[in-house]
C-alpha positions in Angstrom: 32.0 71.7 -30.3 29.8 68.8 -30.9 31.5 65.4 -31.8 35.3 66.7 -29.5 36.5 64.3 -27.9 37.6 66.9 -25.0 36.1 66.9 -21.5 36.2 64.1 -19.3 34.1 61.0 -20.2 31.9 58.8 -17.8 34.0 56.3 -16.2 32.8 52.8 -16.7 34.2 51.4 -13.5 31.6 53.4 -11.5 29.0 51.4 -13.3 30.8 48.4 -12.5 31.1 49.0 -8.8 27.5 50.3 -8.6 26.9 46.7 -10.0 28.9 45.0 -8.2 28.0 46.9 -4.7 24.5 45.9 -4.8 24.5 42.4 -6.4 26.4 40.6 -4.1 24.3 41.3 -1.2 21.5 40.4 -3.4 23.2 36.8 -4.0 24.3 36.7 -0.1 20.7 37.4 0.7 19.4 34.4 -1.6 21.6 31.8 -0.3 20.7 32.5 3.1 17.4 32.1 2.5 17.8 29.3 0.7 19.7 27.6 3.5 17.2 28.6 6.0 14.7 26.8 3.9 16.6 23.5 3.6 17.2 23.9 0.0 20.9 23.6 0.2 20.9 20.9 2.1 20.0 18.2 -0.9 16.2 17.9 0.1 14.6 20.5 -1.1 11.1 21.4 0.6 8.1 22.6 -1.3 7.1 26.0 -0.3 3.2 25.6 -0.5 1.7 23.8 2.1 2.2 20.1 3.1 -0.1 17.5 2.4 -0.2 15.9 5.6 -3.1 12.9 7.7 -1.2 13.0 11.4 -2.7 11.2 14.8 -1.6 11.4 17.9 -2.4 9.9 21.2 -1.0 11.2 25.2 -0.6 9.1 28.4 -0.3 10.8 31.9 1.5 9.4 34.8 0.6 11.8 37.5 2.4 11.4 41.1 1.7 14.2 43.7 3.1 17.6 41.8 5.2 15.7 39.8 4.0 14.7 36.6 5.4 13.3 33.0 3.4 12.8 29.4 3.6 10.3 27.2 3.0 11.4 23.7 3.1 9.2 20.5 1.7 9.6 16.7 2.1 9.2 13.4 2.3 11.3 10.0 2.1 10.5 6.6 2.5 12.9 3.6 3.8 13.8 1.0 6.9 15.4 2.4 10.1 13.7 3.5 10.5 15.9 7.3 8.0 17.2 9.4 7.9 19.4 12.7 5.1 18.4 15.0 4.3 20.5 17.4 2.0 19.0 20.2 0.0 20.7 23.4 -1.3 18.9 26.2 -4.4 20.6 27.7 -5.7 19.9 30.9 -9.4 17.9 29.9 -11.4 20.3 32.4 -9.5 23.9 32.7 -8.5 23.5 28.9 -5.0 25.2 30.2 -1.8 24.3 28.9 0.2 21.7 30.9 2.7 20.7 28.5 4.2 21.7 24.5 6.7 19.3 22.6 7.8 20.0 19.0 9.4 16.9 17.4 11.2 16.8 14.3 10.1 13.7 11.9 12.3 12.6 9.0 12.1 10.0 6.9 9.6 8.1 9.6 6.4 8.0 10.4 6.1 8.0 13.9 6.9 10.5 16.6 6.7 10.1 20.3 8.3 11.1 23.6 8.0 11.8 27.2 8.1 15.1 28.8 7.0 17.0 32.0 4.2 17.8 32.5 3.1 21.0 34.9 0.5 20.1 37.6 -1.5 19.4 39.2 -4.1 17.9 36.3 -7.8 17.4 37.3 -10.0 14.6 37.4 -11.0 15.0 33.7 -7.6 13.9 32.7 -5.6 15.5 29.5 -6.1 16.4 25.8 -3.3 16.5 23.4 -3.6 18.0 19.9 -1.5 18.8 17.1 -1.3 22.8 17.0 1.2 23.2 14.4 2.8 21.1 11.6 5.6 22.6 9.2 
């Protein structure tokens, strides 16, 4: 009985949709990541960490319970886009009273004025860079 060529033989098109079934999800799944990291977008990003020097100075114009901050800095680096994120402490609590994230491409400087929650005390305000991506 060896060698017959009776009896049903595996079917090659099972393979094939086996194949097919799970590598196009695969591919799916690689493009969106690769969208979501900017790399279809022409300027591709490095994925290790960003050489970066960044500054950045805050103003407050306090009135009563209103309040607005101005924030302005500067990054250089050796990436083409940034996103700065910035917090403005209160100088003597060391709470929060404002966050801005800014989005820096093919510049140097960032900046902006945004609310600011009060009331802020008599030691003024602290801004620092929290996060850079």
């Amino acid at each position: 009985m060896a060698n017959d060529e009776y009896g049903s033989r595996p079917r090659p098109r099972r393979k094939t949709f086996l194949i097919i079934a799970l590598g196009l999800p695969g591919l799916l799944g690689l493009l969106a990541v690769l969208y979501s990291i900017g790399a279809l977008e022409g300027n591709t990003p490095s994925l290790g960490p960003k050489n970066y020097r960044a500054n950045v100075d805050c103003q407050v114009n306090a009135a009563g319970s209103q309040g607005t901050v101005t924030i302005s800095g500067t990054i250089t680096g050796d990436a083409t886009r940034y996103s700065v994120t910035v917090e403005v402490l209160d100088a003597a609590s060391h709470q929060r009273v404002g966050l801005q994230t800014f989005e820096v491409r093919g510049t140097k400087t960032f900046g902006g004025t945004s609310a600011a929650q009060t009331p802020i005390g008599p030691a003024g305000i602290e801004c620092k860079i929290t996060k850079v991506a």
